[in-house]
N, C-alpha and C positions, 0 to 999 in steps of 0.2 A: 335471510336475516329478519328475523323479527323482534320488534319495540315491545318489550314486557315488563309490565305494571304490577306491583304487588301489593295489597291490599286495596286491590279494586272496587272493591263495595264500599270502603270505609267516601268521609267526607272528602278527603283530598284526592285519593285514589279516582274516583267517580270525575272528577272534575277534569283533571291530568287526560284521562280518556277522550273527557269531549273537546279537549285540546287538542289531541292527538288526532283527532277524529277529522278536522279543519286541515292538519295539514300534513296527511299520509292516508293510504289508505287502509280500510279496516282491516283485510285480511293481512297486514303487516303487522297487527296490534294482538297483542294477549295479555287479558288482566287475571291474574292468580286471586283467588277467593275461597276462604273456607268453606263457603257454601255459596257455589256456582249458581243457586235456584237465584238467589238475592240479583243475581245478574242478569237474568233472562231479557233485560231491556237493551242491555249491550250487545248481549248474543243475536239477537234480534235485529243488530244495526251490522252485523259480521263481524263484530269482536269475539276472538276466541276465548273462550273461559275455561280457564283449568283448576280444578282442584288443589290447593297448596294450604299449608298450613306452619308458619315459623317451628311452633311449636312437637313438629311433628317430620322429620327431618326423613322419612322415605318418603311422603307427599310431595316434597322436593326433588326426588330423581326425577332426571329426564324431562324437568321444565325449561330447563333453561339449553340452547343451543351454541356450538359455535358461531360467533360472531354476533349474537344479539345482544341488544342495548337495554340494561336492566333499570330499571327504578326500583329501589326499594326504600320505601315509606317506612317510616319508624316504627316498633310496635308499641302497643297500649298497654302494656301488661307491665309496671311497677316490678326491676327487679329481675324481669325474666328477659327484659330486654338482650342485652349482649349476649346469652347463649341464640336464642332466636336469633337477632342478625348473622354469626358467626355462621350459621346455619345455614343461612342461605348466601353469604360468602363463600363459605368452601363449594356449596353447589356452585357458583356462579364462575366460579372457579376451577373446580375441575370438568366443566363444560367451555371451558374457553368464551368467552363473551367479551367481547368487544371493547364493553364499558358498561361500569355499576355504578351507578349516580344514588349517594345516597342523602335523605333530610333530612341532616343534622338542626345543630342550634347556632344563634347569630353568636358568633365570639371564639364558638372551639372552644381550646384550653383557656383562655381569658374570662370563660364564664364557668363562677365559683359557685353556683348555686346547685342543689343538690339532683333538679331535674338535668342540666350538662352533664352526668358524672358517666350516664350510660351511653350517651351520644360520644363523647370522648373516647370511651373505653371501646368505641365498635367504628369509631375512625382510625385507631390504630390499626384494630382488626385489619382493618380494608386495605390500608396503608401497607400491613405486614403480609399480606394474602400475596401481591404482586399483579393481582388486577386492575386493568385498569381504570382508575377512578373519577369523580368528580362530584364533591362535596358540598352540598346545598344546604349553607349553615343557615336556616329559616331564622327571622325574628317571632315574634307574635302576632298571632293572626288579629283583624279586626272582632271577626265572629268572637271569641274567646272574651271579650266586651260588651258587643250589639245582641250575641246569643241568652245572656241574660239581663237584657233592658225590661221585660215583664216585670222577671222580681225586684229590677233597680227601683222600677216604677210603683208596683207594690209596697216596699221597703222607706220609699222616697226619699232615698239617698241612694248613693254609692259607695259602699266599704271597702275597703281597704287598707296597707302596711306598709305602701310603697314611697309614702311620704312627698317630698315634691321632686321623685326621679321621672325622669322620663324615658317613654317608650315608643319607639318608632315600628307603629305597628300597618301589616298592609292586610289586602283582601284575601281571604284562601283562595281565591282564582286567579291574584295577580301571579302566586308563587306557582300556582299548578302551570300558566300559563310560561312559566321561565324553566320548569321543570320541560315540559313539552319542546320549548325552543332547544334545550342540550341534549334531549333524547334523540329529533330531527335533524340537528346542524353538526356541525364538525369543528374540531379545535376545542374540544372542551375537556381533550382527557388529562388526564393531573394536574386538574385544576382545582381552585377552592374558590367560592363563591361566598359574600358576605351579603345576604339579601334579609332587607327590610322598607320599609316605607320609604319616602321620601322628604316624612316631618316625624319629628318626633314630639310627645304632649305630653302630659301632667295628668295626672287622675283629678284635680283639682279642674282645670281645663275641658276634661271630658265630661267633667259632670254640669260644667256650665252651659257647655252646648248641648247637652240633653236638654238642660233644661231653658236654653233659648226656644230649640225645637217644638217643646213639649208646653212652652207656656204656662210650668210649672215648676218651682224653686226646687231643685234634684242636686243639694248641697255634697262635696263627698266629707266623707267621715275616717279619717285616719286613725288607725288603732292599733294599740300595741299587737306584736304579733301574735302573741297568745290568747287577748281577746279575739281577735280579727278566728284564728284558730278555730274556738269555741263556737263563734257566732255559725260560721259556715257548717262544723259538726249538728249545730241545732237545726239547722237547717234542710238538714238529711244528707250532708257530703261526705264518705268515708274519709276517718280520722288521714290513713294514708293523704291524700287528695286533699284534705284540710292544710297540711303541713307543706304539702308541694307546692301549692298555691301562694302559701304565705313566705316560703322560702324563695318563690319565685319573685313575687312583690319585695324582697329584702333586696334583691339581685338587679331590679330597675331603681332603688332607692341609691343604691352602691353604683349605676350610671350603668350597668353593661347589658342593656337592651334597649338603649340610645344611642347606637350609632347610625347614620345615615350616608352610606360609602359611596351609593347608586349602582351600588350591583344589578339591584332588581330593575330598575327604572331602564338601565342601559341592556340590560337581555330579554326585556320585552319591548323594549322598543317606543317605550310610551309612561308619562309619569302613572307611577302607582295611583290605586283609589283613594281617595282621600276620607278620615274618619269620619265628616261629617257624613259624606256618603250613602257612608256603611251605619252610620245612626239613620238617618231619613231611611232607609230601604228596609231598614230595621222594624223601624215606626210604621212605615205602609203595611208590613207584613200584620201586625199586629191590629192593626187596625180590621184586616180583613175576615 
């Protein structure tokens, strides 16, 4: 039986491993990557790396084994999503595996906003395949905030469309870290998991502790969703990814990336990182 990770190179992928890494040992571990070279640090520690690719459904034979514990990380590709995971469902599937743990979104069906529609549509998948599952409805990650504090800081504000919703967002290690505990432990198959932070904030809130942090007034700026749109397009963000953004900030205005259930707190064991955190670590980096 072997624990196999898919999108290995990517940010959460990469993390999940060095979790995995803590508590099993490497040669039970294989992370799937389009390009295996991007690996060689893993490979290097006795993680197996194999060639795969969503997009690419013979790269899928013969990855997956009877009785092995799958993760599969959502993909990035706007769209192409649900064929890509189906993809690697039927493989996971007709290899007999254990259990597919997949990273959905916090809410399921409950979240109306238009980046939920392909995570839904590939939890039926899983749902209807008859593998066995367990469903890691992820919130928002802190990075998704602290990743662009440069241009917050440039900008000297913080933009936004989400009005005074709030959003209970945790670290990408604490989720990789809860990801790792259901891949290692047992009782987790057809389950459903509601993980996010252990507080939820205000963008109004977040911009005030940047700007405690920072000793510099980093007001946020609420904007309709079609400026907020524009700004981000001027900015160099594909219109796509413009729109996702801002439909997403509609979908914390509307409350449904505010919940705080303690999924994640209770399957790691320990409260989530806290935002301010994840802003100071932020800060340090930058400074460096």
């Amino acid at each position: 039986m072997s624990i196999v990770v898919t999108g290995a190179t990517g940010a959460l992928g990469r993390l999940v491993i060095e979790e995995l890494l803590t508590r099993t040992a490497p040669a039970d571990i294989v992370g799937l990557a389009r390009d295996p070279a991007r690996a060689a640090d893993l490979q290097a520690r006795g993680v197996a790396v194999r060639p795969a690719d969503y997009g690419r459904p013979d790269t899928l034979e013969d990855v997956f084994a009877a009785g092995d514990r799958v993760l599969l990380i959502s993909g990035n590709e706007a769209g192409q999503r649900v064929t890509q995971h189906r993809t690697v469902i039927d493989a996971a599937r007709e290899a007999g595996v254990a259990l597919l743990a997949y990273t959905s979104v916090l809410g399921g069906p409950t979240a109306t906003f238009s980046l939920a529609e392909e995570h839904l549509a590939t939890e039926q998948a899983l749902l209807a395949s008859g593998v066995p599952y367990c469903l890691l409805r992820n919130g928002w990650y802190h990075e998704t905030y602290t990743g662009a504090l440069a241009t917050t800081l440039k900008n000297g504000a913080v933009f936004g469309c989400a009005g005074a919703g709030r959003v209970a967002t945790a670290a990408r290690r604490d989720y990789a870290e809860a990801a790792a505990v259901v891949l290692t432990g047992s009782g987790h198959e057809n389950t459903v998991y509601e993980l996010s932070g252990d507080t939820a904030w205000s963008m109004a809130e977040y911009a005030a502790e940047v700007s405690r942090q920072t000793g510099r007034r980093i007001p946020y700026r609420d904007l309709p969703p079609k400026e907020y749109v524009a700004r981000m397009i001027e900015a160099g963000m594909p219109a796509l990814g413009a729109r996702t953004a801002a439909e997403s900030d509609a979908g914390i205005a509307r409350g449904e990336l505010a919940a705080t259930p303690g999924d994640l707190s209770r399957l790691i064991g320990h409260p989530t990182t806290p935002i301010t955190e994840a802003i100071a670590d932020a800060l340090a980096r930058l400074e460096r």
